[in-house]
N, C-alpha and C positions, 0 to 999 in steps of 0.2 A: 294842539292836543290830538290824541292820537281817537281816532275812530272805530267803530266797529270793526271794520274790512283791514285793521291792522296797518296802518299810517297810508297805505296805497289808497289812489282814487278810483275810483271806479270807471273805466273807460269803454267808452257805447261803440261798437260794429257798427263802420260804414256801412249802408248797405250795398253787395257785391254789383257791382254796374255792369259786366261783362255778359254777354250771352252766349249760354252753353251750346254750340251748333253740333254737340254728337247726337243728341236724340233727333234731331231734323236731321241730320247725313241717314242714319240709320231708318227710318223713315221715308227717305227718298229712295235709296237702295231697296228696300222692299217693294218699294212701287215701280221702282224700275223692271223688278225681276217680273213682278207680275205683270206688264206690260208686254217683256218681251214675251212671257210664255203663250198672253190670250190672245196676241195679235195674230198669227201666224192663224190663229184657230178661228176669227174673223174672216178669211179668206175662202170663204166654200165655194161660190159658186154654183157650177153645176154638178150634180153627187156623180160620178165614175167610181168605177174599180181600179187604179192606177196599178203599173206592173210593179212588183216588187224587185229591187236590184241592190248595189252592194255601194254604189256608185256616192260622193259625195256630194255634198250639199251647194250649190252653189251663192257666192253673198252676193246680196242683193244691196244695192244702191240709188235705184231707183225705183217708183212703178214700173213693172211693166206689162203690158197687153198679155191681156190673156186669154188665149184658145182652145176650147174645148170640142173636143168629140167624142158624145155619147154612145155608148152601147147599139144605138140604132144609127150610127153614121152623123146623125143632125150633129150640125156646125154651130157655136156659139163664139162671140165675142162679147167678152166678160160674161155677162149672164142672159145676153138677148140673142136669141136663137133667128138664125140666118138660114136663105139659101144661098147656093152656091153661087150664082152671079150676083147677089148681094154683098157676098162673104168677099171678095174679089174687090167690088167698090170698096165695100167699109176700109179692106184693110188696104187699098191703093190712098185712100183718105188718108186712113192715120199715118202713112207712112209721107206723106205729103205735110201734113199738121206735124209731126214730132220729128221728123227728120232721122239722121245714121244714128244719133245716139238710142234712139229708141229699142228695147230689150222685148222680146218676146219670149213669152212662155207657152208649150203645148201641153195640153193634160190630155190622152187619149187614154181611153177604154181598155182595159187589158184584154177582151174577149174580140176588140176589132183585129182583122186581119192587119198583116204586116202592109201591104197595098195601100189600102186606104189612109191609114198615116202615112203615110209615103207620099200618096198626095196631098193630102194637108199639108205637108211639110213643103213639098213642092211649092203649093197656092202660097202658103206664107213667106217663102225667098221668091216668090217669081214677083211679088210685091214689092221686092230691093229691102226685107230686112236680111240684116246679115247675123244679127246677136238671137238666134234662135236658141230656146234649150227644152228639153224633153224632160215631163216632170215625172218622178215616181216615187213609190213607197221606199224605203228599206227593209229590205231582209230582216224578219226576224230572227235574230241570233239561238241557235238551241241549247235551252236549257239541260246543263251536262247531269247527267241522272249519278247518283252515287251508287258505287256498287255494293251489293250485298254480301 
């Protein structure tokens, strides 16, 4: 005999066993991005005025050492402030400890004379690194004004 639901039976949804991995990709992705953005911004150290230039970015693959020279000449490595026959030990150390792959970075003071980096630069190859690089701002681009 024929039933309500017109002779068909009525048939119950498995329920879906799959898992929807776009809201997790999507979710990862955004933590991605905000990762890459805060990380860089993690990285202070000691505050400088860095020079501004036009110069590209260099990528970065590992740690690497980082040298600063403050506005007053004072030497740091990462954040602990050295003198200069220290500055010489530490860095114959870590160049000892990490070996040719080791990468240096210099952050000098835009208001230091050209000299004085010049030595630092020196003190850090006369160390035996050879992957030096010179860290700076970029150039702000100017904003093109409309004319009237």
């Amino acid at each position: 005999m024929m039933g309500v639901s017109g002779g068909r039976r009525a048939k119950r949804r498995a329920p879906m066993a799959e898992i929807n991995v776009t809201p997790m990709v999507d979710v990862m992705l955004v933590l991605l991005i905000i990762f890459m953005v805060a990380t860089p911004l993690l990285v202070t150290g000691v505050p400088v005025d860095l020079p501004k230039t036009s110069a590209k970015s260099l990528a970065a693959d590992n740690q690497p050492i980082s040298v600063t020279m403050d506005a007053t000449g004072a030497r740091f490595i990462d954040e602990e402030q050295l003198s200069a026959t220290a500055f010489a030990a530490r860095m114959q150390a870590l160049r000892d400890a990490r070996g040719d792959a080791a990468r240096v970075v210099i952050r000098a003071d835009a208001a230091l004379p050209y000299g004085a980096v010049a030595v630092l630069l020196a003190d850090v190859t006369g160390a035996g690194f050879t992957k030096v690089a010179l860290v700076n701002q970029p150039k702000p681009k100017p904003i093109p004004r409309p004319e009237a």
